[in-house]
C-alpha positions in Angstrom: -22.2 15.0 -21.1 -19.3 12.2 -20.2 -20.1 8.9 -19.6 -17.5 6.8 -18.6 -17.2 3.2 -17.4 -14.7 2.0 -14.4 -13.9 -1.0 -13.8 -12.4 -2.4 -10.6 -10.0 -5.3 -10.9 -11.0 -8.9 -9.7 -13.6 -9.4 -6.7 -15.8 -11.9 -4.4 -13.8 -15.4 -5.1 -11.1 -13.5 -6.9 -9.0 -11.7 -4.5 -6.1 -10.4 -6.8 -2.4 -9.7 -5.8 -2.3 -10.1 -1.3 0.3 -9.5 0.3 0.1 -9.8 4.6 -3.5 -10.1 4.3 -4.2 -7.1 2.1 -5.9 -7.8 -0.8 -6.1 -6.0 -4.5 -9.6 -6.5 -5.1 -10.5 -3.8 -1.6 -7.8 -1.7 -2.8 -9.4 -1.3 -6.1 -12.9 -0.8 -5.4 -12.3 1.6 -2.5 -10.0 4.1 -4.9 -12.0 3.7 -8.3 -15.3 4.6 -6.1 -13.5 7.6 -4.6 -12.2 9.2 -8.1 -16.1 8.1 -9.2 -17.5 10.2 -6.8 -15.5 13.2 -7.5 -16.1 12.8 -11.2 -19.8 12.8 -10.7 -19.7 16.1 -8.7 -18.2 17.3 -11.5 -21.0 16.5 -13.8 -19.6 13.3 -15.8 -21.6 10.2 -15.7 -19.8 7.0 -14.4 -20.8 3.5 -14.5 -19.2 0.4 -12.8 -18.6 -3.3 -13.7 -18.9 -3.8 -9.6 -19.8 -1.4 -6.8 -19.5 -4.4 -3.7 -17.3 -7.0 -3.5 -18.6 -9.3 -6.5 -16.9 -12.0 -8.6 -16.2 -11.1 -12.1 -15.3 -12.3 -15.2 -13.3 -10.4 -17.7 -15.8 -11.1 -20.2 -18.9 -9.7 -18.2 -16.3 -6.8 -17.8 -16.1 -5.9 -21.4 -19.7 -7.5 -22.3 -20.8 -4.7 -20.3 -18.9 -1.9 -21.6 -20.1 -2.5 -25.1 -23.6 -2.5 -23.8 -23.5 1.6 -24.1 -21.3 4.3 -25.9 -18.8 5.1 -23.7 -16.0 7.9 -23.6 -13.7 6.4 -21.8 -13.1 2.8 -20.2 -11.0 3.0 -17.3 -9.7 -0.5 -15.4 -8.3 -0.1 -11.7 -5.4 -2.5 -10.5 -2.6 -3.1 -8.3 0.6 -4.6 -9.2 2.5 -7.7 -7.8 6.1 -8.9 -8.4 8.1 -10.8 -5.8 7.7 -9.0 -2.1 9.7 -6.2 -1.7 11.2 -6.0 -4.7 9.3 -3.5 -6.8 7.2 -0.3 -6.8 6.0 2.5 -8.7 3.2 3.5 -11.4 3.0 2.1 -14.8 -0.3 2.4 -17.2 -1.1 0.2 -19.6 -3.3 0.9 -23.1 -3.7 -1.7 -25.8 -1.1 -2.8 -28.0 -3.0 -0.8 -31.2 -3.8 2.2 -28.9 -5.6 5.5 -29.9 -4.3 8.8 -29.7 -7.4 9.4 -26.4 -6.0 6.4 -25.2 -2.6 7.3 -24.8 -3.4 11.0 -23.7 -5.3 9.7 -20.8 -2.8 7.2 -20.0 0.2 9.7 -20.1 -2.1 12.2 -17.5 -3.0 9.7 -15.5 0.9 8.4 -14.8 2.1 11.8 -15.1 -0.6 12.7 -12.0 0.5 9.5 -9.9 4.1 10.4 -10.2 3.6 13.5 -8.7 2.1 12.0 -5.6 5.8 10.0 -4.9 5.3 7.1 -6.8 8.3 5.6 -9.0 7.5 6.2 -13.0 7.3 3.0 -14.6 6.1 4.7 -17.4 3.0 4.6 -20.1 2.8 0.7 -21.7 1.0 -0.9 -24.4 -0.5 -4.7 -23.5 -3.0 -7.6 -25.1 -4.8 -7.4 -21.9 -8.2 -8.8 -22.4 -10.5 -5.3 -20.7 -8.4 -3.4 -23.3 -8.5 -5.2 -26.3 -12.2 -6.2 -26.1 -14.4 -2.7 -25.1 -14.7 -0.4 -27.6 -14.0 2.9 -26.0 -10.7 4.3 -25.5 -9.2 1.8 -22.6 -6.8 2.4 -19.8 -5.3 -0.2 -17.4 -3.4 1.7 -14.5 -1.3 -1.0 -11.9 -1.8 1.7 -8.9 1.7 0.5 -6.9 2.9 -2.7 -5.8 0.5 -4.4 -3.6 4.2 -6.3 -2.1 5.9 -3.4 -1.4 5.4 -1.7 1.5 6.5 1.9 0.3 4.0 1.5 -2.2 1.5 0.5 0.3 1.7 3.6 2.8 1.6 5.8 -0.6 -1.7 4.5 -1.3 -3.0 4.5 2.3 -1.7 8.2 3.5 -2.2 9.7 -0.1 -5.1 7.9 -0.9 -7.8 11.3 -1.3 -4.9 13.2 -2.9 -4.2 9.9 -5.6 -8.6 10.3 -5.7 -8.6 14.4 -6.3 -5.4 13.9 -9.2 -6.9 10.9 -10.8 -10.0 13.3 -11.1 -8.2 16.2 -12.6 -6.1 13.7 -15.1 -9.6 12.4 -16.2 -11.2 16.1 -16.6 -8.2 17.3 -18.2 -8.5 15.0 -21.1 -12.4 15.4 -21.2 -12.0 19.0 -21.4 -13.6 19.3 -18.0 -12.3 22.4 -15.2 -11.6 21.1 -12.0 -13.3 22.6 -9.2 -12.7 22.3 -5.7 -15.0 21.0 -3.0 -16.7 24.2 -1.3 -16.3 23.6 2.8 -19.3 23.7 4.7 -19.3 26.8 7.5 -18.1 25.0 11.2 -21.5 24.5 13.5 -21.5 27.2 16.0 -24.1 25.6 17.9 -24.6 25.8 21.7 -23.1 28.9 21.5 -19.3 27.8 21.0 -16.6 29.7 20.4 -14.3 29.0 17.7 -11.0 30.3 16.8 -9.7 30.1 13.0 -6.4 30.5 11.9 -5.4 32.1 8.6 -2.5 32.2 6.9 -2.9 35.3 4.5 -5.2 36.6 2.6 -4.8 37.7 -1.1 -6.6 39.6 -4.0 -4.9 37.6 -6.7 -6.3 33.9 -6.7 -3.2 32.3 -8.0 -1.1 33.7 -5.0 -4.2 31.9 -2.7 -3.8 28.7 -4.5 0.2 28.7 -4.2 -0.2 29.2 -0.3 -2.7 25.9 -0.1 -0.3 24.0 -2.1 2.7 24.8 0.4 0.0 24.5 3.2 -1.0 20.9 1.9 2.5 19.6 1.0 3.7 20.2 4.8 0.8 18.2 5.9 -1.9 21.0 6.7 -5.6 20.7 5.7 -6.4 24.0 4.1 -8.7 25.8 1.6 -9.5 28.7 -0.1 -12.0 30.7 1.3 -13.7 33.6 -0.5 -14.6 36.8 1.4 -16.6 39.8 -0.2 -16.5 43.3 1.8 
């Protein structure tokens, strides 16, 4: 089974990148926790420098890491430059990176660009969470905490960048993605409900191509399995 450790940037007296009030340390912690929990209903193991909002320092970060035998050592940031003035996705891996390394990195960016981010493209860096845990490490700078494109990306996409993160993640650990089974609607005190469908099909992949056009213009839908 995978284990793998996240890490989510800076915390408590360290607030990160803000911009208008909004700070990188929230941003962190609320995505990492969200692709966390969709890893662990998929069966890998994760565990995390922080879980509230606690200070941190990079060597307790790492110290931590090389506590256990880890797959995969993932760090969760946001980027900062002068306000307004740059966006997109870039991922970072150490400056002597392995080949899991740089696969996870290049489906992790490739995943985020896909949501409507700028490509900043796959880097290599001294940073001190890369260069100091043992497992294969990946920094990702999730959009610019000073831009405000960036910012309504990461607030109105934020379950799709959880769900994509996820399958980048699974992909490399050789992991299916499943979706999340939908609970049946309460019909309780006797209330009448109307669905709406939008076709029904005996091929799966033609079922999954409708969702996708139904979820890019906006719609929450899902596939549904019926057996006559």
């Amino acid at each position: 089974m995978a284990r793998l450790c996240f890490d989510y940037g800076h915390g408590g007296e360290d607030p990160g990148a803000i911009y208008k009030g909004r700070c990188e340390k929230d941003d962190t912690l609320n995505l990492g926790r969200a692709v966390a929990k969709e890893l662990r209903r998929h069966g890998v193991l994760v565990d995390e420098t922080r879980t509230t909002d606690k200070t941190l320092s990079l060597k307790e970060r790492s110290d931590m890491e090389n506590k256990k035998k880890y797959d995969y050592f993932i760090s969760f940031h946001r980027n900062a430059f002068k306000p307004e003035t740059a966006q997109g996705i870039e991922t970072f891996t150490y400056t002597s990176q392995t080949a899991k390394a740089k696969g996870l990195a290049d489906k992790i960016q490739k995943e985020l660009v896909g949501v409507g981010f700028k490509d900043r493209s796959v880097k290599k860096a001294n940073f001190h969470v890369l260069r100091e845990t043992k497992a294969p490490a990946v920094l990702v700078e999730i959009g610019f905490i000073d831009n405000t494109k960036d910012n309504g990306l990461f607030d109105s996409k934020f379950d799709k960048m959880a769900e994509v993160i996820s399958k980048a993640i699974l992909l490399q650990l050789g992991v299916g993605y499943k979706e999340e089974t939908q609970p049946p609607p309460s019909t309780s005190n006797n209330q009448t409900l109307y669905r709406v469908m939008a076709g029904s099909y005996s091929v799966r992949e033609n079922a999954e191509t409708q969702v996708a056009k139904l979820k890019k213009a906006g719609f929450d839908a899902a596939i549904m399995i019926f057996k006559p």
